[in-house]
N, C-alpha and C positions, 0 to 999 in steps of 0.2 A: 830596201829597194831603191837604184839608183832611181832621177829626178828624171822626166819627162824630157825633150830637148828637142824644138825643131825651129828649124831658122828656113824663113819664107820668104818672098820678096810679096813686099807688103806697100801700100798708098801710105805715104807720107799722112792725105788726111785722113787717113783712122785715127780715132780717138786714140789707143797706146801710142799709136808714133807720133802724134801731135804734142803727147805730153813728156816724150822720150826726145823729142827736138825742142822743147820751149828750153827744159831742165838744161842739156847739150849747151842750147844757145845761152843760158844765162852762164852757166859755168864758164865759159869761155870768153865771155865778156866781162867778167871778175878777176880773172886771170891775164886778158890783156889788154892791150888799148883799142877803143874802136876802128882805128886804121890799119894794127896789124891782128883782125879777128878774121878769118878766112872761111867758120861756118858758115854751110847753106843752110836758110832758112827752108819752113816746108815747100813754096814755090820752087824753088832752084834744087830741092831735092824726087821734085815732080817732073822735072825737065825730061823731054824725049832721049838723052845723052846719059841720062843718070838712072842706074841700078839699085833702089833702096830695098835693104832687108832687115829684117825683124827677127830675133832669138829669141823664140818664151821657152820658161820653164815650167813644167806643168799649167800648160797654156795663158800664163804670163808675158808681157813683153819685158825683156831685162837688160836687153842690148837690142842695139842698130848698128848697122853701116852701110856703106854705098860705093857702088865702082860709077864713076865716072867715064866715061868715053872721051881719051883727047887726039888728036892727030897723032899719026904714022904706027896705029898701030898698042899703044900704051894705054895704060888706065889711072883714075889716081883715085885712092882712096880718101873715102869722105864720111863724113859724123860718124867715124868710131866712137860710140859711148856706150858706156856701162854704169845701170845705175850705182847711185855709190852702194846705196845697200847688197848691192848684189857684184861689189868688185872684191876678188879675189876666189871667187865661185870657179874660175876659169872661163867664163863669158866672154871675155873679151879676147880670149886665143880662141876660140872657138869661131866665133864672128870671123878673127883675122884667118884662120884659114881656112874655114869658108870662099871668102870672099877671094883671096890667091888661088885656092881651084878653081870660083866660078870664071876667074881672069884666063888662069889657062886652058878651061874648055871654052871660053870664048876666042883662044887664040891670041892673047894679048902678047905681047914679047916684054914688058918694062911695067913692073907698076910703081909710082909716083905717092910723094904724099908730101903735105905740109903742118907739122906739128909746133909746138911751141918749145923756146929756148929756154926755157926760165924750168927753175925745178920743179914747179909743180908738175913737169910737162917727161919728170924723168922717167918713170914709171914705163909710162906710154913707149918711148924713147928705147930703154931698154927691150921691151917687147918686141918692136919692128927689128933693134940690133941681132934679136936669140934667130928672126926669120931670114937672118941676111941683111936686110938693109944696112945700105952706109950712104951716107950725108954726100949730098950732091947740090950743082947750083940750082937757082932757082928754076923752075920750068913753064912751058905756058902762061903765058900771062901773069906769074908772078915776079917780084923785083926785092933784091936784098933789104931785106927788113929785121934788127936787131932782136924782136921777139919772135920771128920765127927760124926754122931749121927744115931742112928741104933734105929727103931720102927718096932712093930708090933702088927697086929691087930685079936684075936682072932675070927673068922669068926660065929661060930656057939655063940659064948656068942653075939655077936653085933648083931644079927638078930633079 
């Protein structure tokens, strides 16, 4: 019998997402330097702009992610994580196309993202590439930084 699966938009402070954002934020902090680390912490993934959601598996949380709201219309995707025991389940495709339909029923035209350049970040990297994504400058408020890599995904052409 396949595995239960429903992905909710869920409070950052629930307990699972609290513990599915510390894990997120430490991993990311191991991986790069603190000036180019661009996870929201649970405050900034509470924000009135920001869409957090929650993937359990038979009522597990096993992923997250979040649409952001930025000017003119775009979105950018935010704490894609999957925990490790639970990567390779397809969680993390799941989350990401989730979150690309919730963008265009919310009418979004461009979703945005900022990942890491380094190979531990390849993975990831590939996955946004299988959705379309291709490497764009930096966007909002971000500024060229050697550990990161900046994508996006034209909404209306990928549909």
């Amino acid at each position: 019998m396949p595995a239960t699966i429903a992905i909710t938009r869920a409070s950052p402070a629930e307990p699972e997402a609290r513990s599915l954002i510390r894990r997120h934020l430490d991993q990311m902090a191991a991986q790069s330097p603190e000036e180019s680390c661009h996870a929201l912490d649970g405050s900034g993934l509470d924000a009135p702009d920001v869409a957090f959601f929650l993937l359990r598996r038979e009522g597990t949380a096993i992923a997250m992610g979040a649409l952001k709201t930025l000017s003119g219309g775009g979105r950018e995707l935010k704490s894609m994580h999957t925990l490790a025991e639970a990567r390779g389940s397809g969680a993390g495709r799941q989350m990401l196309e989730f979150l690309l339909h919730q963008a265009r029923a919310d009418q979004a035209t461009t979703i945005y993202l900022e990942t890491g350049s380094t190979p531990d970040f390849l993975a990831a990297r590939r996955l946004y590439e299988s959705y379309g994504f291709v490497e764009c400058p930096p966007f909002e408020g971000y500024a060229e930084d050697p550990w990161s890599l900046f994508m996006r995904l034209d909404l209306p052409a990928a549909a």
